[in-house]
N, C-alpha and C positions, 0 to 999 in steps of 0.2 A: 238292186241285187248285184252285189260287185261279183266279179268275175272271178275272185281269187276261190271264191265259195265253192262247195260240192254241188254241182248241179243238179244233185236229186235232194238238196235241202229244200225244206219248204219257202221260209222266209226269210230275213234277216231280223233288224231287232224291231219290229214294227211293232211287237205287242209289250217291249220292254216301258215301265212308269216314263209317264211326260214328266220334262224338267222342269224342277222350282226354278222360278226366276234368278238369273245373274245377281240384278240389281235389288235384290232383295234388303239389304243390308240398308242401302241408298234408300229404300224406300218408307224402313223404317225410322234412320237417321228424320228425314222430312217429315215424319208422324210426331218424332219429340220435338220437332223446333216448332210444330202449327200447335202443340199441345201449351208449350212456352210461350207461346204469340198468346194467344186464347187466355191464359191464365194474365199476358200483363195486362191485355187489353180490359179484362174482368176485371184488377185492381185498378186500374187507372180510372173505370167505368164507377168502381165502387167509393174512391177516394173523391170524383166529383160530385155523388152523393154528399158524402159526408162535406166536402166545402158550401155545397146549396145550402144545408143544414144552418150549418152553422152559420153562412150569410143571415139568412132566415131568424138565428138567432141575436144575432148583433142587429138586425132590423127591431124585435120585438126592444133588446132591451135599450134600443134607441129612442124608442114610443115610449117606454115607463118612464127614462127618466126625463122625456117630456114632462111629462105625469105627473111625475112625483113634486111633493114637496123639498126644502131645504133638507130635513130631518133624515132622509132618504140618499141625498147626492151621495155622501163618500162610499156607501153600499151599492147605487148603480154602477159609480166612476170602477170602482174595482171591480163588479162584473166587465164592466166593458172592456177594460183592458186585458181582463183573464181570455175575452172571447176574441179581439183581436189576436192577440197571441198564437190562440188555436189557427185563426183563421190563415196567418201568415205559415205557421206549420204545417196547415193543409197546403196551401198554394207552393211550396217545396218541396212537398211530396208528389202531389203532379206535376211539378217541375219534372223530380227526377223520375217517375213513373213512363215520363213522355220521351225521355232521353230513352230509356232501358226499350220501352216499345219501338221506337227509333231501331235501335241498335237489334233489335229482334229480327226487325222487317226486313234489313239489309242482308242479317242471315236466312231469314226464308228464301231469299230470293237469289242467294248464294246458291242454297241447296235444292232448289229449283232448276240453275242452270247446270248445276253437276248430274243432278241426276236427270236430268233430259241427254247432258252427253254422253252418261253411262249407258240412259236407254238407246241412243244411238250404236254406239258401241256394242253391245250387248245384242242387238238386233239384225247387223250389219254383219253379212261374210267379207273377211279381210282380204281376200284373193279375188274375188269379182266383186266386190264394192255392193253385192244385191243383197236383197233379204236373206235371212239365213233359219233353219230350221228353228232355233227357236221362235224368233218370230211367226213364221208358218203353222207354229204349232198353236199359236193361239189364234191365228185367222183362222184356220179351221174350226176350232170350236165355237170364232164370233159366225160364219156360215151357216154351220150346226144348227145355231139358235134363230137364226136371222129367215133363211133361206129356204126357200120350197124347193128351189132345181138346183143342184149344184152335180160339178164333176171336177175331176184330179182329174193330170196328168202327172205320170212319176216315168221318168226320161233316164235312159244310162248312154254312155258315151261307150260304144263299142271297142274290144279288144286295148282298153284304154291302160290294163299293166303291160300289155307290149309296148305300147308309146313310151311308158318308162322305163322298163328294160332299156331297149334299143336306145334312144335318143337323149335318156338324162329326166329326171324330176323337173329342172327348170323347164323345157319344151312342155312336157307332162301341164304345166303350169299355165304356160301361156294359151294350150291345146281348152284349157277349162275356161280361162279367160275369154279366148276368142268363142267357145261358143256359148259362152252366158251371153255376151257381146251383142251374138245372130238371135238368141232368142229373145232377149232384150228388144231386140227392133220388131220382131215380128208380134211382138205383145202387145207394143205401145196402140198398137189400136183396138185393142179392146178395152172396153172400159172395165173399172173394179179388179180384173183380172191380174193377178198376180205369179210372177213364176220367180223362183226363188232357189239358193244351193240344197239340196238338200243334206248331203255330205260328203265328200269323196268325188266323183263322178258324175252321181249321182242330180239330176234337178226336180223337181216338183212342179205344174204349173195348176193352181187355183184358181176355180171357172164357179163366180155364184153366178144365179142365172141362166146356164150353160147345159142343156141336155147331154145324152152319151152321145150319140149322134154330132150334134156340135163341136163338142170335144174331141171327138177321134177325127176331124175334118181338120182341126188346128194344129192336134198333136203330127198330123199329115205334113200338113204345110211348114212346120218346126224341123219335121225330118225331111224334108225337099231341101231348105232353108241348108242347113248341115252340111247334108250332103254337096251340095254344090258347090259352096264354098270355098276358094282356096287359102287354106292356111299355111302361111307360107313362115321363113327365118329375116329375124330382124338384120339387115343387112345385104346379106344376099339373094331376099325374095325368093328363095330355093323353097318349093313346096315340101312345110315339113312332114308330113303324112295326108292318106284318105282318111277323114275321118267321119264318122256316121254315127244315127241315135238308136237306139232301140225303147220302145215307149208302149207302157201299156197305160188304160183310163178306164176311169170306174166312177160311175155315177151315183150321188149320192140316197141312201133309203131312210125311211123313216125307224127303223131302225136299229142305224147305225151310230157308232160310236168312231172316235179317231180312229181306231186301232183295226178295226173293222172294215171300215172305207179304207182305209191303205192298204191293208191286206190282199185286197181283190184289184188293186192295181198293178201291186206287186206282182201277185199270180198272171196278170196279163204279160208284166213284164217279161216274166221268168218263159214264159208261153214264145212270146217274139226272139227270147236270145237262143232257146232251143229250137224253131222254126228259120233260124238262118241268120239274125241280127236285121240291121237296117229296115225296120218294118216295125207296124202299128197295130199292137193286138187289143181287143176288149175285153172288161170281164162277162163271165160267162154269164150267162142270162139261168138263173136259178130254175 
């Protein structure tokens, strides 16, 4: 819930359409090159058919003109040579059938690595190096389907457009940095568990496995974590501001839907910045 909002709105965009993929483009690009792989491999597959064949056939009429009488040779000898002919047309057809598959593979594998760095990219918040909502948006729905217990955490950085007022966007900057940083550390021990930008201020932390209970004891420990902190100026170590979280969590129901589960953490949220900030609210037990 950013701060700039009327405090008696409900939500922000939680119920706005999840985004189509970035890298969608990348993604279908790799569909025509595995479609082109697939098709040479199929000719090349089909071309050594037809070279068996015709081995096959240069065998038979190797046996006739065993076989045969004199009366016969100049009819075999010209088969034969009609069917070596073939045979050498085949074997430079899989020549270059093997080249062109060659030269395929190198591009699948091209567009392999491009679109793994896209999905890097695409994935990644560029200001804390963490996951980033799109990403988030579909760990949630692998949860969704995976998971019996889960719970969110949806985290705001308190009175965070005064940090930018007062002190500059760049500060504003470092202030988000440094505490994706604390929350980062205090993650790494949980397993699965993922916390991520969500946008603006704003962070998410993704708890499968995780009761409401459990969750509201981490989101605890996130906001101690914060709080304590000194975030100080590069240089002269000068403490750049207090800064503190305000966090609501919501456990996941059977159900729910994305938009649904975030809703109600939101609402916790929105609960804790009207309740005084720096504090850990739950959603409401229906």
């Amino acid at each position: 819930m950013s701060e700039d909002q009327d405090p008696d709105e409900t939500t922000r965009d939680v119920g706005r359409a999840w985004s189509t993929d970035p890298h969608e483009m990348a993604i279908r690009s790799l569909g025509r090159g595995i479609a082109a792989l697939r098709k040479t491999v199929d000719e090349l597959e089909q071309g050594e058919i037809e070279m068996a064949r015709t081995e096959r056939k240069l065998g038979d009429a190797q046996r006739d003109m065993n076989n045969a009488g004199d009366s016969a040779l100049d009819r075999l000898m010209a088969s034969l040579e009609t069917l070596i002919a073939e045979t050498q047309l085949m074997k430079l057809s899989a020549g270059t059938l093997r080249a062109g598959l060659s030269e395929r593979a190198e591009y699948i594998d091209e567009l392999k690595r491009s679109l793994e760095r896209e999905r890097r990219r695409a994935e990644t918040d560029q200001l804390t190096g963490m996951p980033n909502r799109h990403w988030l948006e579909r760990a949630m729905r692998r949860v969704m389907e995976d998971a019996e217990t889960a719970s969110l955490i949806l985290l705001d950085i308190d009175r965070f457009k005064r940090i930018n007022d007062r002190l500059g966007h760049d500060v504003g900057d470092k202030v988000i940095r440094a505490v994706a940083k604390l929350m980062t550390n205090v993650m790494r021990v949980k397993e699965l568990a993922t916390v991520a930008r969500w946008g603006g201020e704003e962070f998410l932390v993704l708890l499968p496995g995780h009761d409401i209970t459990q969750a509201a004891t981490l989101a605890e420990r996130i906001r101690r974590t914060v709080e304590q902190a000194r975030i100080v100026r590069a240089g002269t170590k000068e403490p750049i501001a207090t800064v503190t979280l305000s966090a609501g969590v919501s456990a996941l129901r059977s159900d729910d839907d994305e938009t649904s589960w975030l809703k109600r953490a939101d609402a916790a949220l929105y609960r804790a910045k009207r309740s005084g900030r720096n504090r850990v609210e739950i959603e409401k037990v229906r």
